[in-house]
C-alpha positions as CSV (number, residue, x, y, z in Angstrom):
1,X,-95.1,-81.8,28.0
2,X,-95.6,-83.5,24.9
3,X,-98.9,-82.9,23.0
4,X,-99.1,-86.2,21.6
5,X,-98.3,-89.7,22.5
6,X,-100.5,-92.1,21.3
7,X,-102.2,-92.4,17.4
8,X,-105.6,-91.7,17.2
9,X,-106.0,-95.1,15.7
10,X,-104.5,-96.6,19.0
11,X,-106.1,-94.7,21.5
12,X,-109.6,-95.5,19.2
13,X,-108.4,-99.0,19.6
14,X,-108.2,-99.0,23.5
15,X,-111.4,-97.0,23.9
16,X,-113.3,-99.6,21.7
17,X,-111.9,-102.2,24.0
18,X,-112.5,-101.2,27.3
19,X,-116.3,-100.1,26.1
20,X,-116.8,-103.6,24.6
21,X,-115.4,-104.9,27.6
22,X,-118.2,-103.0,30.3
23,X,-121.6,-103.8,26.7
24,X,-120.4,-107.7,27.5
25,X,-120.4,-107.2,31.0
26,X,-123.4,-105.9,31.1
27,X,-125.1,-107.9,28.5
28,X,-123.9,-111.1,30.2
29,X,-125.2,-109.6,33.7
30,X,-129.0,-108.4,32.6
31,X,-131.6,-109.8,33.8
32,X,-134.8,-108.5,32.7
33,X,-136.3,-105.9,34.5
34,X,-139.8,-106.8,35.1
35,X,-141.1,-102.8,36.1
36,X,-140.0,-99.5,36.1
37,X,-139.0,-99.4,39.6
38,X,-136.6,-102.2,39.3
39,X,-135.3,-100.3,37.0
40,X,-134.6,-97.3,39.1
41,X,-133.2,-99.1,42.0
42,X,-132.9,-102.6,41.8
43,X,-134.0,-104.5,43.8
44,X,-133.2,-102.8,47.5
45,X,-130.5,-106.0,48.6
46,X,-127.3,-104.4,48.1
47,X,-124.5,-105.3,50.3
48,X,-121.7,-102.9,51.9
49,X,-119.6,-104.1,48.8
50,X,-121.8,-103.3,46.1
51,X,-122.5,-100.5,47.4
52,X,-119.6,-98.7,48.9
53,X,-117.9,-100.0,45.0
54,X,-120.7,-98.2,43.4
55,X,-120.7,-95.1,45.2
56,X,-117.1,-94.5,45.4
57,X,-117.2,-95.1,41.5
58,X,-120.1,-93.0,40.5
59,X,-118.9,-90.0,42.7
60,X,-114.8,-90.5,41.4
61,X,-115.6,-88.8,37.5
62,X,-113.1,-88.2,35.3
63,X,-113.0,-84.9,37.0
64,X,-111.0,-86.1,39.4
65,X,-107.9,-86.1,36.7
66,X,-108.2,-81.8,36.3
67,X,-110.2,-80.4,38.7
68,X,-108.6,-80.9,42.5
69,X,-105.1,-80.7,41.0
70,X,-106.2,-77.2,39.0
71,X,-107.6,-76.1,42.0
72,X,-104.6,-76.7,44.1
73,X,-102.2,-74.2,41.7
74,X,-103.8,-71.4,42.9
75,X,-106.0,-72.4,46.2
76,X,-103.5,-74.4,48.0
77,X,-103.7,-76.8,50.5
78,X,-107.1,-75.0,51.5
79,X,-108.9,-75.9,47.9
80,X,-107.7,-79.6,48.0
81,X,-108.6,-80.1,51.9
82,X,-112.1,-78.8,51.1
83,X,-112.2,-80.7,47.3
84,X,-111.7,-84.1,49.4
85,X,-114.0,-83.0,52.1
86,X,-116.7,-81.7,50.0
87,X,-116.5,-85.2,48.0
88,X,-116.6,-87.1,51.2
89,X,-119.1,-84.4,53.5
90,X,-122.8,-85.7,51.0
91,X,-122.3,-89.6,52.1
92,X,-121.3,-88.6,55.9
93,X,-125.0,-86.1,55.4
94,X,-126.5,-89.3,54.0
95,X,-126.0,-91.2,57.3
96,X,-128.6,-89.1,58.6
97,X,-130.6,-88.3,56.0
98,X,-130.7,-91.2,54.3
99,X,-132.3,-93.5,57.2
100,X,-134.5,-90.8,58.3
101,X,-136.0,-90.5,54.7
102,X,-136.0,-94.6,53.9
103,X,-137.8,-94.5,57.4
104,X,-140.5,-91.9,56.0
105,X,-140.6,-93.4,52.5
106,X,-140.1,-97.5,52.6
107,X,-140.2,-97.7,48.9
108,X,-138.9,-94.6,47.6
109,X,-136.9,-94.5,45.0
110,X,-135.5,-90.7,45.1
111,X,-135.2,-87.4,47.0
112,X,-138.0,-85.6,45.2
113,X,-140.6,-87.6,46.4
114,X,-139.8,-85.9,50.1
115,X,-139.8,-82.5,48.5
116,X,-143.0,-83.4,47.2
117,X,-144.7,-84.4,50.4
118,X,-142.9,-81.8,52.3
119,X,-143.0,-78.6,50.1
120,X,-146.1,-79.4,47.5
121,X,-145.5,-79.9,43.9
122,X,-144.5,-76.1,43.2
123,X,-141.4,-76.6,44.8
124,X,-141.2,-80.2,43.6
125,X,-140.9,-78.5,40.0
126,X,-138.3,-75.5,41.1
127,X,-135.9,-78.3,42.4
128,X,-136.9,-81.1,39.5
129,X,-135.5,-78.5,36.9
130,X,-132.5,-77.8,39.0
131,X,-131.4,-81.3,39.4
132,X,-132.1,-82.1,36.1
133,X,-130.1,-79.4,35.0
134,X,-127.3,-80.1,37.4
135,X,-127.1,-83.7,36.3
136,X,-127.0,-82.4,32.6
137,X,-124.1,-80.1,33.4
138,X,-122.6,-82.5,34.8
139,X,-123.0,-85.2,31.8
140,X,-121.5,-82.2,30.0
141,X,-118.8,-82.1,31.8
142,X,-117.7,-85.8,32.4
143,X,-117.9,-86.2,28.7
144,X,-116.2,-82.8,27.8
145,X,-113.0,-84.4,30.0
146,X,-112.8,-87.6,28.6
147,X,-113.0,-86.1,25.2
148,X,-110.1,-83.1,26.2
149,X,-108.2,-86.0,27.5
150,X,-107.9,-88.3,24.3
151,X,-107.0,-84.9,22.4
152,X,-104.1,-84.5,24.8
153,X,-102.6,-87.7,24.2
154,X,-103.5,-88.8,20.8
155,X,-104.9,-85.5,19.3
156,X,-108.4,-87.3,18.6
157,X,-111.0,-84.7,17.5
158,X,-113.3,-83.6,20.5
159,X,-116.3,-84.8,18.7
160,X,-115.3,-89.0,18.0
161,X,-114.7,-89.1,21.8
162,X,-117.6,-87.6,22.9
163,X,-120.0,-89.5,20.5
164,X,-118.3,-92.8,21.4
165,X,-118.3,-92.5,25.2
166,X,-122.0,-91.6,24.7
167,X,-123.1,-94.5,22.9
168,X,-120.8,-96.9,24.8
169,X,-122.8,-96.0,27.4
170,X,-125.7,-95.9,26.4
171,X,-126.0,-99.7,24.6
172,X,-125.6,-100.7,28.0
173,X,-127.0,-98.5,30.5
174,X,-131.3,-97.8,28.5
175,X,-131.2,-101.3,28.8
176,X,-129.7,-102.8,32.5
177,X,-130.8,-99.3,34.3
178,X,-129.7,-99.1,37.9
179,X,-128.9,-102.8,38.4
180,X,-126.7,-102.7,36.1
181,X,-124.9,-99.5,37.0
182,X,-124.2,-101.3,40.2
183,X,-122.7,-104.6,38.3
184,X,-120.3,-102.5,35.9
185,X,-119.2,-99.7,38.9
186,X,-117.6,-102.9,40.7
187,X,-114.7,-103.7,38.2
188,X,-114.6,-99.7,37.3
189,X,-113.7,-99.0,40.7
190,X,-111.3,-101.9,41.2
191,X,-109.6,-100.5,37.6
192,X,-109.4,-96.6,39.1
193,X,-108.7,-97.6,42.4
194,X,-105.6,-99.9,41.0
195,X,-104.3,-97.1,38.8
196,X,-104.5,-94.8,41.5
197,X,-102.4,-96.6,44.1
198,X,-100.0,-97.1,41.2
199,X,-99.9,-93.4,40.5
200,X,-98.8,-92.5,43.8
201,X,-95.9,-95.2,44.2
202,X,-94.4,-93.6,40.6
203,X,-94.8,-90.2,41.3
204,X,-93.6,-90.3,44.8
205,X,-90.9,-92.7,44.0
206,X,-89.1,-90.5,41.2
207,X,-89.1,-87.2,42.9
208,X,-85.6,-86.1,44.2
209,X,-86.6,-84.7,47.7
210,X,-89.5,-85.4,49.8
211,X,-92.7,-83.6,48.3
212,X,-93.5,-81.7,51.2
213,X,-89.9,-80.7,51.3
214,X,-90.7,-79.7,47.3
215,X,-93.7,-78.0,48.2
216,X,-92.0,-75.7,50.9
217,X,-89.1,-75.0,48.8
218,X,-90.8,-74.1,45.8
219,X,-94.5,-73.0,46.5
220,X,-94.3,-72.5,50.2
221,X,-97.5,-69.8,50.1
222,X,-99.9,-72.8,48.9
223,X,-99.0,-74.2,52.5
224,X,-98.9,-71.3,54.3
225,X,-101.1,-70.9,56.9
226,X,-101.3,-67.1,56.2
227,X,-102.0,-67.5,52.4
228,X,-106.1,-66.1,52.2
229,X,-107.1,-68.2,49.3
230,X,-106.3,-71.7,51.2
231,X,-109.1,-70.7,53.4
232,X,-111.9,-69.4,50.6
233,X,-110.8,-71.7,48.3
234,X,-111.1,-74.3,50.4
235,X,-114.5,-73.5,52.0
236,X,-115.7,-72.5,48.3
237,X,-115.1,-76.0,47.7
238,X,-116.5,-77.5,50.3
239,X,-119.5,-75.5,49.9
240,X,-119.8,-76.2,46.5
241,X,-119.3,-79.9,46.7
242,X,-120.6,-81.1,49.1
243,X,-124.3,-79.0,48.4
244,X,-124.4,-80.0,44.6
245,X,-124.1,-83.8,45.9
246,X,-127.0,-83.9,48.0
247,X,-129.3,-83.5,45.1
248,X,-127.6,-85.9,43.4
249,X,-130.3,-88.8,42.1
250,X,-127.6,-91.2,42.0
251,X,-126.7,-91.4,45.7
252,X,-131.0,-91.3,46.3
253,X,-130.5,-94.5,44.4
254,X,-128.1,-96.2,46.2
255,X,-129.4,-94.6,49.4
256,X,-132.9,-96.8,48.6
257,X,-131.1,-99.8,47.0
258,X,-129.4,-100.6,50.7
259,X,-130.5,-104.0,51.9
260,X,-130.8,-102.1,55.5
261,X,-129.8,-99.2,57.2
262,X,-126.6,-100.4,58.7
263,X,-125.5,-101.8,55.8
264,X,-126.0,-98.0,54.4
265,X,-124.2,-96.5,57.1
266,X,-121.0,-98.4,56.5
267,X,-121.1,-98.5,52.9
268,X,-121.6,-94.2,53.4
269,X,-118.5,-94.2,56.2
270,X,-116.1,-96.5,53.6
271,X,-117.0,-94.3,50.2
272,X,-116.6,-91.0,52.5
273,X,-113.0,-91.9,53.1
274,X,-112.0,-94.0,49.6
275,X,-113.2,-90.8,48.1
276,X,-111.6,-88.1,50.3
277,X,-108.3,-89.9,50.4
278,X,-108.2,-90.3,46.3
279,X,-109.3,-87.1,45.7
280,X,-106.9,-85.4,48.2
281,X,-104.3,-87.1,46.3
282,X,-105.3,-85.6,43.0
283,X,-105.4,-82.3,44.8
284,X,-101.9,-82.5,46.2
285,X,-100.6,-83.7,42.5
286,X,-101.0,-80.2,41.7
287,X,-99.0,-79.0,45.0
288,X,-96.2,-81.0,43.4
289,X,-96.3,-80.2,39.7
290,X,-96.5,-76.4,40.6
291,X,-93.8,-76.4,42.8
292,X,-91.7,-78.1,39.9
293,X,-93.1,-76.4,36.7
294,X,-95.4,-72.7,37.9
295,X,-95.9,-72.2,34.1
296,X,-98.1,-75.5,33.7
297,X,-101.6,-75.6,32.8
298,X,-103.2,-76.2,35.8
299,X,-105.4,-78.7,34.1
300,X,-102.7,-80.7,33.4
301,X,-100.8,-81.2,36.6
302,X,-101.3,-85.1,37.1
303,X,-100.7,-85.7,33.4
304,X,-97.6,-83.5,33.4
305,X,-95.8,-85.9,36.3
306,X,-97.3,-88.8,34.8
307,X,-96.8,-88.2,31.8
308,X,-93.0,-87.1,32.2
309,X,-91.1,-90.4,30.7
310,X,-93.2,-90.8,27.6
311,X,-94.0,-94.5,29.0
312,X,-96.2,-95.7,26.7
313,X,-97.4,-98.7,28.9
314,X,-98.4,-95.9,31.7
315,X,-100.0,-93.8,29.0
316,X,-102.3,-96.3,28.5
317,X,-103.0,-97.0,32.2
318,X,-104.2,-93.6,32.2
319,X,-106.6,-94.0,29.3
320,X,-107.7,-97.0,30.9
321,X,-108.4,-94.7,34.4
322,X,-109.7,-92.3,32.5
323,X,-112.1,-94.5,30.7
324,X,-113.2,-96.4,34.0
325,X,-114.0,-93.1,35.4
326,X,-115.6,-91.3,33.0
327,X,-117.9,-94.7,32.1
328,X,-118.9,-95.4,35.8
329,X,-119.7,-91.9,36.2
330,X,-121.9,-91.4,33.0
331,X,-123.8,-94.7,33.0
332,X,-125.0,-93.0,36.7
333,X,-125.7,-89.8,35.1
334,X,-127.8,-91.2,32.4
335,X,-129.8,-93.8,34.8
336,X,-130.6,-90.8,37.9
337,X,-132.1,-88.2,35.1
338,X,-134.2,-91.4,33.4
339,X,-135.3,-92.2,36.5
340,X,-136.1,-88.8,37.7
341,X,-138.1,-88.3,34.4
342,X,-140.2,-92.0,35.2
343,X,-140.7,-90.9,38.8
344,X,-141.9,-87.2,38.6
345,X,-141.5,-86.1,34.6
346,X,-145.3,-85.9,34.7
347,X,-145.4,-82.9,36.8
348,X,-143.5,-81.0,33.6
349,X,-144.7,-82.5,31.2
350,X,-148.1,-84.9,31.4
351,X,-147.1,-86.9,28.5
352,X,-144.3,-88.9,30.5
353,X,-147.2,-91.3,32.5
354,X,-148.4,-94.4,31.7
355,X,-147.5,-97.5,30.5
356,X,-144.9,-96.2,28.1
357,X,-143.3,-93.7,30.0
358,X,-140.0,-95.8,29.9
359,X,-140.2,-95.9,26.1
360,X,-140.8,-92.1,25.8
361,X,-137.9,-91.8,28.5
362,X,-135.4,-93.5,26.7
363,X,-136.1,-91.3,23.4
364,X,-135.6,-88.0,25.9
365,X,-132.0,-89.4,27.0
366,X,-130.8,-90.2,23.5
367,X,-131.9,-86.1,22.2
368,X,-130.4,-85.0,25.2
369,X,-127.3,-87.1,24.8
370,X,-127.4,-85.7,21.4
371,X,-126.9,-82.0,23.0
372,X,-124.8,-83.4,25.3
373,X,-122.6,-84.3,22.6
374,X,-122.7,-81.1,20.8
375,X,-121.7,-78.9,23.9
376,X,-118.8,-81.2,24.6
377,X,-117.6,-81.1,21.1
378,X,-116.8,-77.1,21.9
379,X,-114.5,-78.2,25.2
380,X,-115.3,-75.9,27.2
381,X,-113.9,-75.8,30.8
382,X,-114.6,-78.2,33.2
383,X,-113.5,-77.2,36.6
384,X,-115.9,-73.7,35.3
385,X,-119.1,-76.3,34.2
386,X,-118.9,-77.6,37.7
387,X,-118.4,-75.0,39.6
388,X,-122.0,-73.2,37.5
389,X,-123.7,-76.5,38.1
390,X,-122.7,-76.4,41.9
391,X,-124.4,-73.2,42.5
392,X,-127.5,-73.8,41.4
393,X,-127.8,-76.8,43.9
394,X,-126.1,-74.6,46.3
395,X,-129.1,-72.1,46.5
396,X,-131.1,-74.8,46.7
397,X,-129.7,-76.8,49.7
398,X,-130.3,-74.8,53.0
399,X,-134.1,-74.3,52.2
400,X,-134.7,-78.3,51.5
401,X,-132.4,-79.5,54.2
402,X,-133.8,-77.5,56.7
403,X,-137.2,-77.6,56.2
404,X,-136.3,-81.7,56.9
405,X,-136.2,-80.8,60.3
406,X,-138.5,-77.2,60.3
407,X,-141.6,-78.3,59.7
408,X,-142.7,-74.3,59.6
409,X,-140.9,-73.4,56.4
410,X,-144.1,-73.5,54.1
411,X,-144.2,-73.3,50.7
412,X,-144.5,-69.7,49.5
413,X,-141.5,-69.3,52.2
414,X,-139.5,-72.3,50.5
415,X,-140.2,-70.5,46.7
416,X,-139.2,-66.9,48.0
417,X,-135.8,-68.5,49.5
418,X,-134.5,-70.5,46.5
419,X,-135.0,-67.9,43.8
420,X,-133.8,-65.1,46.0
421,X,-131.1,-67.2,46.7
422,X,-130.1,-68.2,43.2
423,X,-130.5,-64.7,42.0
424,X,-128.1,-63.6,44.3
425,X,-125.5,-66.1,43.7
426,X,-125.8,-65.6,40.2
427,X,-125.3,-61.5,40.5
428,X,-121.8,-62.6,41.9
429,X,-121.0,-65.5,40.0
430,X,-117.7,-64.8,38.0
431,X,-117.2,-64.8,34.2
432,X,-114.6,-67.6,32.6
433,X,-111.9,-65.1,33.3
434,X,-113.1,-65.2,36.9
435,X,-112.1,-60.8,37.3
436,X,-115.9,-59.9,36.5
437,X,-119.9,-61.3,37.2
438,X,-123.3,-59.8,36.0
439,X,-123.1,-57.6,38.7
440,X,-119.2,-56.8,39.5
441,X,-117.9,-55.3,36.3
442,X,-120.9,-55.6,34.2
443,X,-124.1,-54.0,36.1
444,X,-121.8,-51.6,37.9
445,X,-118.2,-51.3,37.1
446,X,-115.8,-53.1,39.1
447,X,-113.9,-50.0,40.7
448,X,-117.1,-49.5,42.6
449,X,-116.0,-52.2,44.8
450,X,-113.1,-53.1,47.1
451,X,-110.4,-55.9,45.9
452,X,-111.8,-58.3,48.2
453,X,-115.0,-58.7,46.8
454,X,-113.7,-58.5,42.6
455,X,-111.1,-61.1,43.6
456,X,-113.4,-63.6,45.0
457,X,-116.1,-63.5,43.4
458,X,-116.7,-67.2,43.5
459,X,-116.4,-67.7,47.1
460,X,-118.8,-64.5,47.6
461,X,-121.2,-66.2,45.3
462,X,-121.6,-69.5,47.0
463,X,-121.3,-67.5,50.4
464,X,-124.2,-65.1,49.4
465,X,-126.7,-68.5,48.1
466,X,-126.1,-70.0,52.0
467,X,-126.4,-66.8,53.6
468,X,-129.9,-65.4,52.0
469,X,-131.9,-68.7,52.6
470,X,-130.9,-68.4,55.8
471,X,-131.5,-64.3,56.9
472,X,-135.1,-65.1,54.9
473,X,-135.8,-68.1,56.9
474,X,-134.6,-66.2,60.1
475,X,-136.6,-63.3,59.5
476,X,-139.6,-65.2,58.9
477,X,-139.1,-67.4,61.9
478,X,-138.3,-63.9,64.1
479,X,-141.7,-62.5,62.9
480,X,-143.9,-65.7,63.6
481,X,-142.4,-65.3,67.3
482,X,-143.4,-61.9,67.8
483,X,-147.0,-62.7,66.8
């Protein structure tokens, strides 16, 4: 594959376009926000459309582009099954979460105000810094791909891209907040969802043989029912996905923003299957560019079939996707950590209360957009960002979730379990190179253990921060009986 395709003053050109396109949309669309918790989440009358739009395009990042199809070269069918399940598994959670919670909090506006009530304002904090840092990850991430992307194709430095997603963004979303998120991820999910169907007609339509057919020919062991890593891959994914989601403020949004329940629970059901279906397809791209090229970068699988005739008009279709995604996803980004500063910032740091909390807000995103932009700049991995962000939700998940329902699990019990559980996870957590962790290779030296634990380390982490929450809350619950 080519390394270059477009000039940097085109693909400048395009980007400018399509981010002046989404500033007028939004300028033409806002309407003042009279208080901070219109702000947050609107004004709680969305329909199934807006909704199930604005959820599908909020969870469909640009990560969609290298992560399931990098994680089909070497999981299989296994890592994209559980991708697109653990994509679609937090809005199917949210049909019975979400009621329960809008039930016990009419005018909530996020997930942490449960954990308050529930756990106290200890754990409140614990899970406040996770999020926060999840979501920040995240940001990193989404803007780390876009920029990686327009390097690929027109060899635009890291650093332009990354600053001018940032502030495309951001003259759009400081202002509009959630509303507004909901307005632009309309005609950015229309735009990705377009592309998308157009992806699979071309890619489809100029293979020689059948892909499955290509597939078993080729790389028959990524379908093969006796090939290990389809099974962790696939339930590392899952895992991973599907946890880090829950805590995601920008669901907790949309959750609240539902004009009523059952319009919730459809707009859940149709976003659960627009985004397992799109994102099985970007998992199964890789299936097919493996079995036709095993040296490619697995990063690149969709770009490499897509990519393949030098077509300039479909090389700007996928800058245009790229841009849709990456913008939908980040303008939800920015607006769930600014509200999740308003709503509970105070209990880190007293200064964000008042009147003027919105004000001080805003100055917070733009410094942490500012090191948001300086880690993407170094283009680090993606898929690896993710995957570090996932597992500190992950630790998190069983404790929270559970204590929903076990009223028991007290606060001291709830503390003990997530840093136990995110100590753990962490010990096993594999380096970039994914063949050593803290613990494997580092604390003790990695002939001290067998093959199956140094060669998946990543499942073992994510299994180890289920498992401990759970044996601790067991143990506890064992010993209370026996009293």
């Amino acid at each position: 594959m080519k390394d270059i395709y477009l000039s940097t003053q085109t693909t400048l050109i395009i980007t400018l376009g399509v981010g002046a396109f989404f500033i007028a949309l939004g300028y033409i669309n806002l309407k003042k926000v009279s208080d901070n918790k219109i702000y947050i989440i609107g004004d709680r009358n969305e329909s199934i459309f807006s909704l199930t739009t604005s959820l599908s395009a909020s969870a469909l990042g640009a990560w969609i582009l290298f992560g399931p199809s990098s994680a089909a070269t070497w999981g299989g069918i296994g890592a994209v099954i559980g991708y697109a399940l653990g994509t679609a598994a937090p809005m199917l959670f949210l049909l019975n979460f979400g009621p329960k919670i809008r039930k016990e909090f009419p005018n909530g506006m996020s997930l942490t105000e449960f954990v308050k009530s529930r756990f106290g304002t200890g754990i409140l904090k614990i899970i406040l810094i996770l999020i926060l840092f999840y979501l920040t990850i995240f940001l990193i991430a989404e803007v780390t791909a876009i920029a990686f992307l327009l390097n690929l194709i027109s060899k635009t430095p890291l650093w332009i891209t990354s600053g001018l997603t940032l502030i495309i963004c951001l003259l759009y979303i400081l202002r509009g907040g959630f509303k507004l998120s909901i307005i632009t991820d309309k005609y950015q999910f229309i735009i990705v969802l377009s592309i998308i169907l157009f992806s699979i007609f071309y890619i489809l339509g100029n293979l020689e043989i059948s892909s499955y057919e290509l597939i078993k020919k080729n790389s028959a062991k990524l379908i093969s029912k006796n090939y290990i890593p389809n099974y962790t891959a696939g339930l590392t994914f899952f895992i991973a996905v599907a946890a880090t989601n829950l805590f995601h403020q920008g669901n907790w949004q949309r959750v609240f923003a539902a004009k009523n329940n059952l319009i919730l629970k459809k707009s859940l059901i149709y976003s659960s299957i627009i985004s397992f279906l799109i994102v099985l397809w970007m998992g199964y791209i890789g299936l097919i560019s493996f079995s036709l090229d095993p040296k490619i970068k697995p990063d690149l699988a969709f770009f490499e079939l897509m990519l393949l005739n030098d077509n300039i008009l479909i090389i700007v279709f996928i800058l245009i996707l790229a841009l849709a995604l990456t913008l939908s996803t980040i303008d939800t980004l920015i607006n769930a950590i600014s509200s999740l500063i308003i709503i509970d910032g105070k209990e880190i740091n007293k200064s964000f209360s008042g009147r003027e909390v919105k004000e001080k807000c805003n100055r917070l995103i733009l410094l942490l957009c500012a090191i948001v932009f300086i880690f993407a700049s170094k283009g680090y991995s993606i898929l690896y960002l993710f995957l570090f962000a996932d597992l500190l939700c992950c630790a998190a998940v069983v404790t929270i979730f559970y204590g929903f329902f076990k009223k028991k699990i007290n606060t001291k019990l709830s503390s003990v379990s997530i840093i136990l559980s995110l100590i753990s996870g962490l010990l096993f957590f594999p380096s970039q190179n994914f063949q050593s962790s803290l613990l494997v290779g580092n604390i003790i030296t990695v002939e001290n253990f067998s093959p199956m634990i140094s060669s998946n380390l990543l499942f073992i982490s994510f299994i180890v921060a289920i498992i401990v929450p759970l044996l601790i809350i067991t143990i506890y619950s064992l010993r209370n009986s026996l009293r």
